[in-house]
C-alpha positions in Angstrom: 90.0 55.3 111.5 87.9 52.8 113.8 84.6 54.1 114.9 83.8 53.9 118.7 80.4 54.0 120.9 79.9 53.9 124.5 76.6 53.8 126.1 74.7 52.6 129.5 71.5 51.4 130.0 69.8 49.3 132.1 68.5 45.9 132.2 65.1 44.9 132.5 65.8 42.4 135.4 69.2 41.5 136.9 71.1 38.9 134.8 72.1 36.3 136.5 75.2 34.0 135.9 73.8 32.2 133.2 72.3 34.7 131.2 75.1 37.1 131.7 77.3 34.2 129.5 74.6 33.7 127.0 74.7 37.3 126.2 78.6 37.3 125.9 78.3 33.7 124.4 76.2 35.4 121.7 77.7 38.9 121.3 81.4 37.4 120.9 80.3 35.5 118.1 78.3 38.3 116.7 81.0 40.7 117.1 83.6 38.6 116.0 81.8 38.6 112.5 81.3 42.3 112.2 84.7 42.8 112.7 83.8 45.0 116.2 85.9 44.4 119.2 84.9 46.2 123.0 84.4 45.5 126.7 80.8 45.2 128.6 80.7 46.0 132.1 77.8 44.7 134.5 76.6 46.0 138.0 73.8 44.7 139.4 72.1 46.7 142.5 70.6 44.2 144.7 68.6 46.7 146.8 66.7 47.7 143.6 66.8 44.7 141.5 68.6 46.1 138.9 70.9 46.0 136.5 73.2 48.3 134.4 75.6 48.0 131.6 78.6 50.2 130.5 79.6 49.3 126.8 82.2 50.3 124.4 81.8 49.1 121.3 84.5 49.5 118.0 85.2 48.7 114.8 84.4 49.6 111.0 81.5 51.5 110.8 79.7 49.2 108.6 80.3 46.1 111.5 79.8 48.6 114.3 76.2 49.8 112.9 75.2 46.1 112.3 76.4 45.2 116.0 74.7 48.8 117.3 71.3 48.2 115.6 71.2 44.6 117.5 71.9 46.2 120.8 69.1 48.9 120.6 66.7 45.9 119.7 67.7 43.9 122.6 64.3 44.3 124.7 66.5 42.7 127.8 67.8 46.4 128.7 66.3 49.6 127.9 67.0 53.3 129.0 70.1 53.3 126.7 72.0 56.0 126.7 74.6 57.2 124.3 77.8 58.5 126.2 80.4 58.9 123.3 80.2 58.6 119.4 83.9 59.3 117.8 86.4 57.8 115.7 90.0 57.3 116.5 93.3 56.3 115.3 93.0 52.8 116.7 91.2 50.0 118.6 91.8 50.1 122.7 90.7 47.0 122.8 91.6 44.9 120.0 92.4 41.4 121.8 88.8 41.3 123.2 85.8 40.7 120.7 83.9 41.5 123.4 85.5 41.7 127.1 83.4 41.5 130.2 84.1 42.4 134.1 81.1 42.0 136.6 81.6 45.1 138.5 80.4 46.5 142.3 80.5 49.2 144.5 84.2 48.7 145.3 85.7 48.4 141.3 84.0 51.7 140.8 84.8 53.6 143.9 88.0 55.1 142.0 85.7 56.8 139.5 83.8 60.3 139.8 80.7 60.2 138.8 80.8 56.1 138.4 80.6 54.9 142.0 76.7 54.9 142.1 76.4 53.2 138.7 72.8 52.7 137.8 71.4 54.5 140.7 69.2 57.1 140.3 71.1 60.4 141.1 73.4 58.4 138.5 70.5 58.3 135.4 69.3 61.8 137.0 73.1 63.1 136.3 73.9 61.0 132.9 71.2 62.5 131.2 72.1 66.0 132.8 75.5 66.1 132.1 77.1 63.2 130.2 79.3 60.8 132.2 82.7 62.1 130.8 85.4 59.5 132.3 83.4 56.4 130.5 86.5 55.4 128.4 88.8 55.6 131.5 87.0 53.4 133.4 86.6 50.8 130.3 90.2 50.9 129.9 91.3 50.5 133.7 89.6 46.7 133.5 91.1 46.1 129.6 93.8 43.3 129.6 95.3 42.7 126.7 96.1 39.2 125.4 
């Protein structure tokens, strides 16, 4: 069985293009060594100056609690929420140590309860309700090798 995490949170300031490849630069490599494979989203909201992250993260649990207690320490996002904890019969995204898609209004419009990512009737309903979907969406922008 492979464990599996999803979470959102946001980032302290919007990454821009360089920073959002140091951070993949650094979590492939990171990843790659715990054995822990998964796909980051980003959204930035310009009319806040924000951004957001949607992450699923899986692998072993030993590898995917190593990789999890870096992301909780990371002080460049915060309000992290935890949107799934499970195990399944497989990785859905084993080709991609860690796969990224810088997302916008448009990508998500397809998605209840996704469209407003990181706004705050978004937070206001993710802490209310859960964000059930969350693989869905990570899997419509997965492609494999």
């Amino acid at each position: 069985m492979i464990h599996q995490l999803i979470y959102v949170s946001q980032a302290r300031r919007p990454f821009g293009a360089e920073a959002l490849a140091a951070l993949l630069g650094h979590s492939r490599r990171a990843n790659a060594a715990a054995g822990v494979t998964g796909l980051l989203i980003y959204r930035e909201d310009p009319a806040h100056a924000r951004g957001h992250f949607l992450q699923v993260l899986e692998g072993p649990g030993a590898g995917l609690e190593e990789i999890w207690d870096c992301v909780r320490a990371d002080r460049r996002h915060h309000s992290i929420l935890v949107l799934s904890e499970t195990t399944v019969p497989a990785r859905m995204f084993a080709d991609w140590s860690m796969g990224f898609r810088n997302v916008d209004a448009e990508d998500l419009a397809g998605f209840e309860g996704f469209r407003d990512l990181g706004s705050d009737a978004f937070w206001a309903r993710a802490r209310r309700d859960g964000l059930p979907g969350a693989i869905e969406l990570l899997r419509s922008f997965y492609e494999p090798a």
